[in-house]
DODRENTOR-971585 format. One line per field, with one value per residue (C-alpha): residue number from 1; residue in three letters; x, y negated, z. Coordinates in steps of 0.2 Angstrom, whole numbers. Each point is the difference from the previous one (the first is absolute). Layout:
BEGIN
resi	[NUM; ...]
resn	[ALA; ...]
x	[X; ...]
y	[Y; ...]
z	[Z; ...]
***
This chain:
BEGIN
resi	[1; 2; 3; 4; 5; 6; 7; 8; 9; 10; 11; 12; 13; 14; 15; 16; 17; 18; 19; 20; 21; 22; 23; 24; 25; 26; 27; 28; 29; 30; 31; 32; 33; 34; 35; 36; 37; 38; 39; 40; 41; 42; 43; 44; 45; 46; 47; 48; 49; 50; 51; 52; 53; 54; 55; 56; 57; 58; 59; 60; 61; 62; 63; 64; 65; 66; 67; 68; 69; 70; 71; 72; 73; 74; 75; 76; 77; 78; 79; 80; 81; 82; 83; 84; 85; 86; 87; 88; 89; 90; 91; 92; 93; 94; 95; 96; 97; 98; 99; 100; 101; 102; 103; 104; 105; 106; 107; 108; 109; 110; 111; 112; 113; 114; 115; 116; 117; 118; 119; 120; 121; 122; 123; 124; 125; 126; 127; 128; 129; 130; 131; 132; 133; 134; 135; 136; 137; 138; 139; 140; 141; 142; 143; 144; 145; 146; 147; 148; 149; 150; 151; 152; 153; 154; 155; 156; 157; 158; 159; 160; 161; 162; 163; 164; 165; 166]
resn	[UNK; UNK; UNK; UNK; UNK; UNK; UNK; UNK; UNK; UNK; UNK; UNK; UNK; UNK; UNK; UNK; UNK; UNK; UNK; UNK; UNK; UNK; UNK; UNK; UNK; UNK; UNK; UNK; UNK; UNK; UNK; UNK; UNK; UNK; UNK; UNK; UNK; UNK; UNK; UNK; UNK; UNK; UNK; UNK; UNK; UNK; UNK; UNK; UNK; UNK; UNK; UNK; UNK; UNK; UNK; UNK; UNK; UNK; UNK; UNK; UNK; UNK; UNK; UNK; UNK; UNK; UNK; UNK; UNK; UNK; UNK; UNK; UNK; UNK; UNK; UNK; UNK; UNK; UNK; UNK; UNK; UNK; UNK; UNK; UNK; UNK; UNK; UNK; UNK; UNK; UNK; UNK; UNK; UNK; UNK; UNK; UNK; UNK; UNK; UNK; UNK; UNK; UNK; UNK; UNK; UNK; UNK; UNK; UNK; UNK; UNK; UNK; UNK; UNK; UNK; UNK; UNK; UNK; UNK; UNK; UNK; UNK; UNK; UNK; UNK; UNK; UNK; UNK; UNK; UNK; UNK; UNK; UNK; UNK; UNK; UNK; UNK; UNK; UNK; UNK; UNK; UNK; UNK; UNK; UNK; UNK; UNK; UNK; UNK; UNK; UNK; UNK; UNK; UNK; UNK; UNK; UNK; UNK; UNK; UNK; UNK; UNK; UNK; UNK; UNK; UNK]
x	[442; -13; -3; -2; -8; 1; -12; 2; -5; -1; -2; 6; 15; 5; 1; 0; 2; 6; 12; 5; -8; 6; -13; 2; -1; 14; 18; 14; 7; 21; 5; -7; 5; 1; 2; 1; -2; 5; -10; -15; 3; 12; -1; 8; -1; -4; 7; -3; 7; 5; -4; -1; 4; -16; -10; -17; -3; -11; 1; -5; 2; 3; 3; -6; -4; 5; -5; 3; 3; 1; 5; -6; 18; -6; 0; -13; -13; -15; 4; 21; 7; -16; -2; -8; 3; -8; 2; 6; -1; -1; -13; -10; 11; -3; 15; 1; 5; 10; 3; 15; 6; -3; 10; -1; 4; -9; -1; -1; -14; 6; 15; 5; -6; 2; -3; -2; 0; 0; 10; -4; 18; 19; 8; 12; 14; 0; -17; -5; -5; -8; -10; -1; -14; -5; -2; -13; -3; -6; -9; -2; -7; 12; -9; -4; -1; 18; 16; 15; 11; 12; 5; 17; 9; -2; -18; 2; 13; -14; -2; -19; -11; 2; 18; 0; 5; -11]
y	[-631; 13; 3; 18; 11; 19; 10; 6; 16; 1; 10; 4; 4; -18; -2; 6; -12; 3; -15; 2; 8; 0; -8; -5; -18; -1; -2; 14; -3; 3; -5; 3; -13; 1; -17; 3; -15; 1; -17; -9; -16; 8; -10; 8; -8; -9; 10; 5; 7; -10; 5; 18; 6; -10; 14; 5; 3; 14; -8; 9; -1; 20; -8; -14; -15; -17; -14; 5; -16; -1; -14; -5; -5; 3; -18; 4; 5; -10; 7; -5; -7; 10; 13; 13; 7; 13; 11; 19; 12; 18; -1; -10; 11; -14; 0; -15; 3; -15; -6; -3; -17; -2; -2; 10; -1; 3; -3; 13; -3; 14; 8; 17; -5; 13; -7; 12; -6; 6; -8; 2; -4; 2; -14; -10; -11; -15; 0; -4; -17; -6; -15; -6; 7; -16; -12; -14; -1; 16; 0; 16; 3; 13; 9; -14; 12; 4; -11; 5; 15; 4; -4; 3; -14; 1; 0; -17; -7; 4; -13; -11; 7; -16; 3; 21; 5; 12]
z	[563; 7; 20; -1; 16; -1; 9; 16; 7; 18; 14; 19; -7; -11; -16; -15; -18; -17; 0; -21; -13; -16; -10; -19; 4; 12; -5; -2; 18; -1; 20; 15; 13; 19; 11; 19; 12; 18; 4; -2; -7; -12; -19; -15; -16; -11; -15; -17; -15; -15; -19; -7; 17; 9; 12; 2; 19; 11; 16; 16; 19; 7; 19; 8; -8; -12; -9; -19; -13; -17; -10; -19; -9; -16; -8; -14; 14; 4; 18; 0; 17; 9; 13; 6; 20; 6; 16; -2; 13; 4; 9; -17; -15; -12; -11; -12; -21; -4; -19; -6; 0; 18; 15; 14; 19; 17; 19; 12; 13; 11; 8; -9; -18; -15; -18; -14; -18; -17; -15; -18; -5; 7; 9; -10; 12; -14; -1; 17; 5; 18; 5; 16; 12; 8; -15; 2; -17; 3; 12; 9; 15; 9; 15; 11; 17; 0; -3; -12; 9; -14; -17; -12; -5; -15; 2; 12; -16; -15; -13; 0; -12; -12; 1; -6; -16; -9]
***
């Protein structure tokens, strides 16, 4: 997991930042993805990808602001069932670089918010698997200044993360 913070060049004008740069360390990215929240309050997630079709992650905010998480479900960690939130905004361009073997959701602290992402693999339907947001096992501490607006069903129906399969 790395926290990373491009420079920002400002001026009267705004802001200028070089959000990627294709550095030999990082990944071959295949997708771009685009998530557009209409509320604060808004949850997506938890999901992940299972096997041979598990993602690295690029994780940005280009509008507004969220509450980013990543969960450890990599059983041979030292770190499994642990996670890491941060907040991404525009305003703070940090973008977070999640492993493979995580899974990935946010919360959106404000209305209007647009979540850019890269993956370093193709999604795979049979592959997907989801564990439920508000697990206490977990233990994650959801933006406590705003309540839950929306989430899918599917997202309110996921599994407890001692009852995924990986």
């Amino acid at each position: 997991m790395m926290l990373i913070t491009p420079n920002q060049h400002k001026d009267n004008r705004g802001v200028f930042s070089e959000v990627y740069v294709d550095h030999l360390t990082m990944p071959r990215w295949v997708q771009d993805n685009q998530s557009i929240s209409y509320k604060a309050g808004t949850v997506r997630g938890l999901h992940y990808q299972r096997g041979v079709y598990a993602q690295k992650k690029l994780v940005r905010c280009a509008w507004g602001s969220i509450l980013d998480v990543a969960v450890d479900i990599r059983p041979d960690s030292p770190t499994y069932g642990q996670h890491v939130a941060v907040i991404l905004s525009a305003r703070n361009a940090r973008q977070l670089l999640i492993p493979d073997g995580f899974a990935h959701g946010f919360m959106t602290l404000t209305d209007d918010a647009v979540v850019v992402y890269k993956v370093d693999n193709l999604y795979n339907k049979e592959s997907e698997g989801s564990i439920l947001w508000n697990d206490p096992d977990l233990n994650i501490k959801w933006h406590y200044l705003i309540g839950i607006s929306e989430i899918s069903e599917k997202d309110a129906a996921a599994p407890l993360f001692k009852d995924i399969v990986l």
